[in-house]
C-alpha positions in Angstrom: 100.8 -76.9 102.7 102.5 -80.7 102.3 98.9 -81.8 100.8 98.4 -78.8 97.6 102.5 -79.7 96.4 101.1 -83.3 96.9 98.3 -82.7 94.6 100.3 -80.8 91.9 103.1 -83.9 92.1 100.3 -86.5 91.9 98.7 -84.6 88.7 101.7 -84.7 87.3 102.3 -88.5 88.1 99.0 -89.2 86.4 99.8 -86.7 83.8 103.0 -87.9 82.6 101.9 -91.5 82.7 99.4 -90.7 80.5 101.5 -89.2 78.1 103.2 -92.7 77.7 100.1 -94.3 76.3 98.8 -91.2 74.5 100.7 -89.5 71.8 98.4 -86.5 71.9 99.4 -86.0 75.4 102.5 -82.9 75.8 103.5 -81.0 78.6 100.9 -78.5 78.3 98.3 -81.3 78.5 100.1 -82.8 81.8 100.0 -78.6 83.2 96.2 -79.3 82.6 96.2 -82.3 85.1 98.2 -80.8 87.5 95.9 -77.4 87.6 93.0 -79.9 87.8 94.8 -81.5 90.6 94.3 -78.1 92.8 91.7 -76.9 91.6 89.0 -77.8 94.7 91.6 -76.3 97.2 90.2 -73.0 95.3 88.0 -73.4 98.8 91.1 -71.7 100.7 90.7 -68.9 99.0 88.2 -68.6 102.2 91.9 -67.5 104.1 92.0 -64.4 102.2 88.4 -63.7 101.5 85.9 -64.7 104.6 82.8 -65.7 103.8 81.3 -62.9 105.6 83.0 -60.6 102.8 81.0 -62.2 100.1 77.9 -62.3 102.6 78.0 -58.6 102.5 79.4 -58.1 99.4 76.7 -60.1 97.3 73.8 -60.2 100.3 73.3 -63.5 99.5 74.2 -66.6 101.8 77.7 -67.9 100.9 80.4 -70.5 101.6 83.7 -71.2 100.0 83.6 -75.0 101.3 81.2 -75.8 98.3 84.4 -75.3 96.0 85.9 -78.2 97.6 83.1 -80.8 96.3 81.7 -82.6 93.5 79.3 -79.8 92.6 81.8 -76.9 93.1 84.9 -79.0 91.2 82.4 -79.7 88.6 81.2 -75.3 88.3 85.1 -74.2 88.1 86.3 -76.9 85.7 83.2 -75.9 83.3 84.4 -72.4 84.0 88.4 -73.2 83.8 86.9 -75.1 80.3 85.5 -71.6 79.1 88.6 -70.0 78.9 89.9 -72.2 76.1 89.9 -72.3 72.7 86.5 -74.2 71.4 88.9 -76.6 69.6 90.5 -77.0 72.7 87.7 -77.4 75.6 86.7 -81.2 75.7 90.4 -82.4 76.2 91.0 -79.7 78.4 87.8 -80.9 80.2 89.3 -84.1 80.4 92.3 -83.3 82.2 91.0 -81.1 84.8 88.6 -83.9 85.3 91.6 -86.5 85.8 93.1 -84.1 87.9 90.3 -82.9 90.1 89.3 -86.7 90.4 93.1 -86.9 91.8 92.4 -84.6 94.3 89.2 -86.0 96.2 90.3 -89.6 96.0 93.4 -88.5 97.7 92.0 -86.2 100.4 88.9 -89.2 101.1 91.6 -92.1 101.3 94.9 -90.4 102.2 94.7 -86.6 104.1 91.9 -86.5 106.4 92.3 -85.9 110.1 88.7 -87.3 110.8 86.9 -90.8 110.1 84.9 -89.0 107.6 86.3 -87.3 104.7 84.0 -84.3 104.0 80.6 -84.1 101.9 82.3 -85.2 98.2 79.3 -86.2 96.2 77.7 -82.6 97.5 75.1 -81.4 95.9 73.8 -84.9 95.4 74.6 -85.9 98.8 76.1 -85.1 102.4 77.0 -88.6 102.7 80.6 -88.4 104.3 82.3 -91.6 103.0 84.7 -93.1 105.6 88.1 -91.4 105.3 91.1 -93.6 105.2 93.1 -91.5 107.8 96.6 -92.6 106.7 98.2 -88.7 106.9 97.0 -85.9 108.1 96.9 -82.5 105.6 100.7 -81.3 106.9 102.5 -84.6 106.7 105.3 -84.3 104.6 105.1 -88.1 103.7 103.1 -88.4 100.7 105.0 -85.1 98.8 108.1 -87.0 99.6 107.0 -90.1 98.0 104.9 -88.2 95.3 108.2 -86.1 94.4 110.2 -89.1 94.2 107.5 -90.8 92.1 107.3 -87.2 90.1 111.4 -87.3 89.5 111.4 -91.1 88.0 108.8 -90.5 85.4 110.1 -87.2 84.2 113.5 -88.9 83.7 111.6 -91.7 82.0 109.8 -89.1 80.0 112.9 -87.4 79.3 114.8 -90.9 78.1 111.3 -92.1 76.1 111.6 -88.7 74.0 115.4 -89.5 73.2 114.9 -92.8 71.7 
């Protein structure tokens, strides 16, 4: 699963770089990002639990694919949200937002193995938006060059907090 490390490394990218410009901003709050980041792969939970468990558990029609779109990311970060403190819950819904935001802008330009990435804007849409194509969901490519990425901020990080 080269494309879910890619995520987390890429939330933490965005997270971290963040935290240069915004004081606020700790490791905790680049965690947030980074569970944000992975969040709409919650959808593979379908590997482990078939939708035709959940048919015939709940009787009612059901598919984990909905997780991985604008709608579904949109349900679990209001959800993830809930299970902060009230203090807490709009910042927190900002970084699951940067992070989830991460996630399909990746999979639509980077990790799709058709010419159309999937049904994003879903349930406003079906419009697939052209995929770029560039690597295909196992490539080990962009975790590589997201780790690498990952490695020089957080010894930035850790030089900007020395000085």
């Amino acid at each position: 699963m080269a494309d879910l490390l890619t995520h987390v490394l890429v939330g933490y990218c965005l997270g971290t770089a963040l935290s240069f410009r915004l004081n606020w901003l700790r490791p905790a709050h680049v965690t947030m990002v980074m569970v944000g980041a992975i969040l709409p792969d919650l959808a593979k939970i379908e590997l482990v639990i078939p939708w035709r468990t959940m048919v015939s558990l709940l009787g009612i029609s059901w598919d984990w694919t909905a997780l991985h779109t604008l709608g579904g990311t949109v349900v679990t970060l209001l959800i993830v949200t809930l299970l902060v403190t009230a203090r807490l819950r709009v910042r927190v819904a900002w970084l699951l937002a940067i992070g989830i935001a991460s996630h399909h802008v990746l999979d639509v330009i980077l990790i799709t193995r058709t010419g159309l990435a999937y049904p994003v804007f879903w349930p406003l849409t079906t419009y697939q938006p052209p995929a770029g194509e560039l690597f295909y969901s196992w490539n080990r490519w962009p975790a590589a060059v997201s780790g690498l990425i990952a490695l020089c901020l957080w010894r930035l990080r850790v030089r900007h907090e020395h000085h």
